[in-house]
N, C-alpha and C positions, 0 to 999 in steps of 0.2 A: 504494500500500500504506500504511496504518497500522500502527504498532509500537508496542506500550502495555507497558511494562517496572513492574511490579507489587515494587516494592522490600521490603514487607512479606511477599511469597511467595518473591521470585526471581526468579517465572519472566520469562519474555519473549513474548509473544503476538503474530504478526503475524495482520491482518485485511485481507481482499483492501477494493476500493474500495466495494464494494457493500458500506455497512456499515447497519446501524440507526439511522438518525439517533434514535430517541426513547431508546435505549440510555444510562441512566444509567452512565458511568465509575467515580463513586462511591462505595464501599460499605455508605455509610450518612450524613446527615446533612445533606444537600445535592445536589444535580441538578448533574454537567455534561454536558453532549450536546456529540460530536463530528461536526460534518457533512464534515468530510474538501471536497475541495477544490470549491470553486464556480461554478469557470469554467474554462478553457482556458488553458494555459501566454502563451498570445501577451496575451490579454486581462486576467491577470494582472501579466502584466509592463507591461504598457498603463498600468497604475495604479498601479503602482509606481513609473514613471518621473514618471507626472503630479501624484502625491504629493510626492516627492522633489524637486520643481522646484516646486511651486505652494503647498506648504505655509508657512504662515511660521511653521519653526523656530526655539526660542531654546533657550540651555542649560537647563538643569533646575537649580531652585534648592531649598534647605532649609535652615529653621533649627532645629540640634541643639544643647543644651545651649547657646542665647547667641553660638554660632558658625556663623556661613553657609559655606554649602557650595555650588559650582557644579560640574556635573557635566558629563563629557563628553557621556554620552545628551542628546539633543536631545528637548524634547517640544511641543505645539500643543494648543490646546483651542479648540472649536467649537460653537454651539447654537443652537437657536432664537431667542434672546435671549441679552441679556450678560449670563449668570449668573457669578456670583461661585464659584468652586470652592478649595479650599484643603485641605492639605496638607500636612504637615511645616512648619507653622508658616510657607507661604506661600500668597498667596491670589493666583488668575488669573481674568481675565474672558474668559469665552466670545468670539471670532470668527466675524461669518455666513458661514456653510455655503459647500463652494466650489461648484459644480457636479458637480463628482465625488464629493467626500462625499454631497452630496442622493442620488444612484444607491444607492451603498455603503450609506447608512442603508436604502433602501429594499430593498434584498437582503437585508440582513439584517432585517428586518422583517417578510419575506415568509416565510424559512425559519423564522425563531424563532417566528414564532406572537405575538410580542410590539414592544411601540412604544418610538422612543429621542426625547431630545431636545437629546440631547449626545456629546458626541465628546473622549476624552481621546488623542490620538495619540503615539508615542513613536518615536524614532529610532536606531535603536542601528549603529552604523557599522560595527561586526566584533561576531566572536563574544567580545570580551574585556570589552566591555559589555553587561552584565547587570541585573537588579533581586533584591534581597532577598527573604528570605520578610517575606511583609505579606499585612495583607487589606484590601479596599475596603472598609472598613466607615464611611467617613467620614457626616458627620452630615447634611446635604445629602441623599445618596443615595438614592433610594427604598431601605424596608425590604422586605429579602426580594428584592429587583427582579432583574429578568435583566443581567447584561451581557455583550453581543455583542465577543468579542475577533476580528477578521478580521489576515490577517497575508498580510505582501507582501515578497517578497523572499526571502534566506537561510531554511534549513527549522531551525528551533531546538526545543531541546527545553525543555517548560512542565512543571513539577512544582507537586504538589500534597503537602500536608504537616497531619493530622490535627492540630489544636490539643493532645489528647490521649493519646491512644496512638500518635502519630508517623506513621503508617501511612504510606508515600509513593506517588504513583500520578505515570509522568512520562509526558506523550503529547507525541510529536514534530508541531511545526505544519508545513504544507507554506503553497507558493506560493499564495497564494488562495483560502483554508480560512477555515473559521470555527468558532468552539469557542465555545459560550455558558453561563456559571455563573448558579445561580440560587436560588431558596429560601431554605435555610438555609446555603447554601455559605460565606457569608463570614463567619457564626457561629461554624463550627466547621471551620474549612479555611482555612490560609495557601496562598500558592503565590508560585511566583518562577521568573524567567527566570536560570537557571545560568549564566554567563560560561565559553566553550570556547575553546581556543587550536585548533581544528579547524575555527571558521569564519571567513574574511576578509572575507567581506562582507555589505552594509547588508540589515539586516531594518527593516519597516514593521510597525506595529500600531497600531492599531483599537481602540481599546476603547468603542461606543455604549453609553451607562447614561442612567438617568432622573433628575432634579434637581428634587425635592418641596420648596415651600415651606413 
């Protein structure tokens, strides 16, 4: 099941699994499509493990106002090449592909309709790690581009936040799903992973996007 909680309405909508992948979430401004889940609980969990153990995690670093920050969330970055990517006034160079992420890029490549060349992964160890409202809009980034967010592990819920009239749309990620933003999404649309004291354990995420010199 899918559950899409429409905060600007109220209401609460559940959607059986047979949903509309070309189904814009959106209401205006930008494209997300939800594919709801892509494989099978075993084969899901399969990569999550092999994520979990294969990835080479570091903390997550930032510099705000002159002062560093290290964070409990863990993250990885991945690409074709060692592209340079940066961020909160730090910069990371791409790691090649491991065998698993080559699959995963290709699966998501096949349902989006669209091509990656990089990999931003994030690790977040319980539900009390979280991310802020932000948008990838960094300068690197293809404009307008798709990015493929795949997610492994703990089911969290992903909110979405109108730069302008607030609107909020939150859709809950499952084991093995993929959710892709695209267009004008990161023009006019923040989004953030909420911090829950309701989940204990480790989510994986995914996020394929493209890196234009």
């Amino acid at each position: 099941m899918i559950l899409i909680h429409s905060i600007s309405t109220g209401k609460m909508e559940l959607f059986s699994r047979e949903i509309d992948e070309t189904k814009n979430w959106l209401p205006k401004e930008g494209t997300v499509n939800y594919y709801g889940k892509l494989m099978s609980s075993e084969e899901a969990n399969f990569y999550y493990k092999a994520l979990l153990e294969g990835i080479e995690w570091r903390n997550d670093e930032a510099v705000i106002f002159g002062k560093h920050y290290i964070t409990k969330r863990k993250v990885a970055w991945y690409g074709d090449q060692r592209f340079e990517y940066s961020y909160s006034n730090v910069t990371k160079h791409a790691l090649p592909w491991t065998p698993e992420l080559i699959k995963l890029k290709a699966l998501a490549e096949a349902k989006s309709g669209e091509t990656y060349n990089s990999c931003l992964l994030n690790l977040y160890h319980s539900g009390e790690e979280g991310m802020a409202w932000h948008s990838d809009g960094e300068k690197d980034l293809k404009k307008n581009g798709a990015i493929a967010s795949m997610s492994f592990g703990a089911e969290r819920k992903f909110a979405f936040k109108h730069k302008e009239t607030k609107e909020k749309i939150d859709i809950f990620l499952e084991n093995g799903s993929l959710l892709v933003m695209k267009d004008a999404t990161q023009s006019h649309w923040l989004h953030r992973l909420p911090p829950t004291k309701k989940v204990d354990s480790p989510r994986v995420n995914l996020t394929f996007r493209t890196i234009e010199r």
